[in-house]
C-alpha positions as CSV (number, residue, x, y, z in Angstrom):
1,X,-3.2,-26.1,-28.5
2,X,-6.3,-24.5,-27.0
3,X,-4.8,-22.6,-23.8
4,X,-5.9,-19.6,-22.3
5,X,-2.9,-17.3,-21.8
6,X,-3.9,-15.7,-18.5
7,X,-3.3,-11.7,-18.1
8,X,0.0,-10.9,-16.5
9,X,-0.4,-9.3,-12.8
10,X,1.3,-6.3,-14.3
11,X,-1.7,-6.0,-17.0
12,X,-3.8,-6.8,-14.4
13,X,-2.9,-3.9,-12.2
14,X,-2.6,-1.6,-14.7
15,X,-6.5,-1.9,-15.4
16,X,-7.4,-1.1,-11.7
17,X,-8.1,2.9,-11.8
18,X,-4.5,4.3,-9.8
19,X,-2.9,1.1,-11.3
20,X,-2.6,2.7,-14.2
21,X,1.0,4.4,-13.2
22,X,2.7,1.1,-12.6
23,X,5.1,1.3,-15.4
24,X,5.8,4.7,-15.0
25,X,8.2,4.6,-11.8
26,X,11.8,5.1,-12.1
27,X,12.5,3.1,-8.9
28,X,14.5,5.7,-7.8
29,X,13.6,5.3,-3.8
30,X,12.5,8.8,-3.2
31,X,8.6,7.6,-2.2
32,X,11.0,5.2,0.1
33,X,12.6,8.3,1.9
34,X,9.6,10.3,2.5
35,X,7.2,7.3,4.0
36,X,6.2,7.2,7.7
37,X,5.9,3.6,7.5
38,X,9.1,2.4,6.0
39,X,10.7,4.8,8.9
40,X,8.7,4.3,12.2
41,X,6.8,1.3,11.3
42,X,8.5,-1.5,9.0
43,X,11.8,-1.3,7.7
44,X,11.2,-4.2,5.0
45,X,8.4,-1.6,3.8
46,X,9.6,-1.2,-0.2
47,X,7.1,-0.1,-2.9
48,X,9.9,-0.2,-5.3
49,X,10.5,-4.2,-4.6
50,X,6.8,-4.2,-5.0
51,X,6.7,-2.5,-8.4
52,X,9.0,-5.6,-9.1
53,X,7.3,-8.3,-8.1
54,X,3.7,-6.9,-10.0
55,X,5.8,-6.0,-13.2
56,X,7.9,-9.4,-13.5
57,X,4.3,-11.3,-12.6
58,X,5.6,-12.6,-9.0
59,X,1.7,-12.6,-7.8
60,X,2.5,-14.7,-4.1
61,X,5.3,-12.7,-3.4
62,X,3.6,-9.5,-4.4
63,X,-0.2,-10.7,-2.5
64,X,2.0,-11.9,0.5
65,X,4.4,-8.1,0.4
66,X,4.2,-6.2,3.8
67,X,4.3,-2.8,1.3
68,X,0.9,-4.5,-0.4
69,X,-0.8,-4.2,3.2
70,X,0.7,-1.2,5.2
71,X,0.7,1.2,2.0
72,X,-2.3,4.0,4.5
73,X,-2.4,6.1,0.8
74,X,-1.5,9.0,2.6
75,X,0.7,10.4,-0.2
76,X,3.4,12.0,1.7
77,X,5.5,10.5,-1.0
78,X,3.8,12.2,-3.7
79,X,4.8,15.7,-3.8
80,X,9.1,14.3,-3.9
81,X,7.8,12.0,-6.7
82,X,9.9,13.3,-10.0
83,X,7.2,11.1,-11.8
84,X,4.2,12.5,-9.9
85,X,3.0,9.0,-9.9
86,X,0.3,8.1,-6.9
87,X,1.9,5.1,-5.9
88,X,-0.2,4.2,-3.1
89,X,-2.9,3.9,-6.2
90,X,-0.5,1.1,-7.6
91,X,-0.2,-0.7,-4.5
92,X,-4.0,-0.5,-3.7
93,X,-4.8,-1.8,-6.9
94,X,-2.3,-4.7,-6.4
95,X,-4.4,-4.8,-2.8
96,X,-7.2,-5.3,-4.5
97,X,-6.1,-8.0,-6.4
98,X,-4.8,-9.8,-4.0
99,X,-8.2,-9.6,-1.7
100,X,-10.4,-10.4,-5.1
101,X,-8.4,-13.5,-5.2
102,X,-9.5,-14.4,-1.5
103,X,-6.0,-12.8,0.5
104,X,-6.6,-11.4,3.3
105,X,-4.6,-9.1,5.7
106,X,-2.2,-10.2,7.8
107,X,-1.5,-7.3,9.5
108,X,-4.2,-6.6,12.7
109,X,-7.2,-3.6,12.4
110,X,-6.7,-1.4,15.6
111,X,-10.1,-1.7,17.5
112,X,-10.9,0.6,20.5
113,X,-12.1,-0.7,23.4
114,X,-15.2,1.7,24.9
115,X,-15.1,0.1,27.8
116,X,-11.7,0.9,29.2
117,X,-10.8,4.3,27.0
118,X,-11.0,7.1,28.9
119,X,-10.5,9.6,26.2
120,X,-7.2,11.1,26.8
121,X,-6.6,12.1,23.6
122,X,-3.1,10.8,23.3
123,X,-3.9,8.2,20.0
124,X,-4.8,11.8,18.5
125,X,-1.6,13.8,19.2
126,X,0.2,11.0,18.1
127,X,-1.7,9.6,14.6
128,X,0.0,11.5,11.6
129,X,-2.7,10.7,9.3
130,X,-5.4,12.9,12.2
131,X,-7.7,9.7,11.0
132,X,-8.6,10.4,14.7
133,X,-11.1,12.5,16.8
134,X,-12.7,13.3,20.2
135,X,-15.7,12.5,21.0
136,X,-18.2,14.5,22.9
């Protein structure tokens, strides 16, 4: 038989630099407790059902995961991690994959609209990531 064994999505992952930490979570939820996203944003948010999905090769459950889109890599879950594993890094890699293979995001990029924003200021009190600034 002359088949080509194709490379698991864990292998796969694991060669994308920050991918590299995939096998290394306990799945012991504490990234889970400290995220902004799972809490104010989307309870189905789960890296740990993630890790799953990548390591047991579920690739269109894992390309079609809200965690594989909403993951911002802001790494408030890093300092609580007893592994010190970057898992944002994991699930960008597993982004990655999914967007080399032609997924795209379903989620909506916020756009501003210069015509009717008057500034105020209140999308930058409010963003906990301060991706956001003032113009003069």
């Amino acid at each position: 038989m002359n088949q080509t064994i194709s490379e698991s999505l864990a292998e796969r992952v694991k060669a994308i630099p920050g991918g590299e930490m995939l096998m290394m979570c306990f799945s012991c939820g504490t990234c889970t407790s400290k995220c902004m996203i799972q809490e104010k944003l989307e309870p189905n948010y789960n890296p740990r059902r993630l890790i799953r999905e990548a390591v047991f090769n579920y690739k269109e459950e894992a390309f079609a995961d809200e965690t594989t889109w909403l993951c911002s890599a802001c790494d408030l879950c890093y300092p609580a991690c007893p592994q010190k594993i970057h898992i944002s890094g994991v699930i960008t890699a597993i982004k990655q994959l999914a967007v080399a293979e032609g997924k795209q995001n379903p989620y909506q990029t916020a756009k501003v609209d210069e015509a009717t924003c008057v500034a105020c200021g209140l999308c930058v009190s409010v963003c906990p990531y301060e991706a956001i600034s003032l113009v003069e």
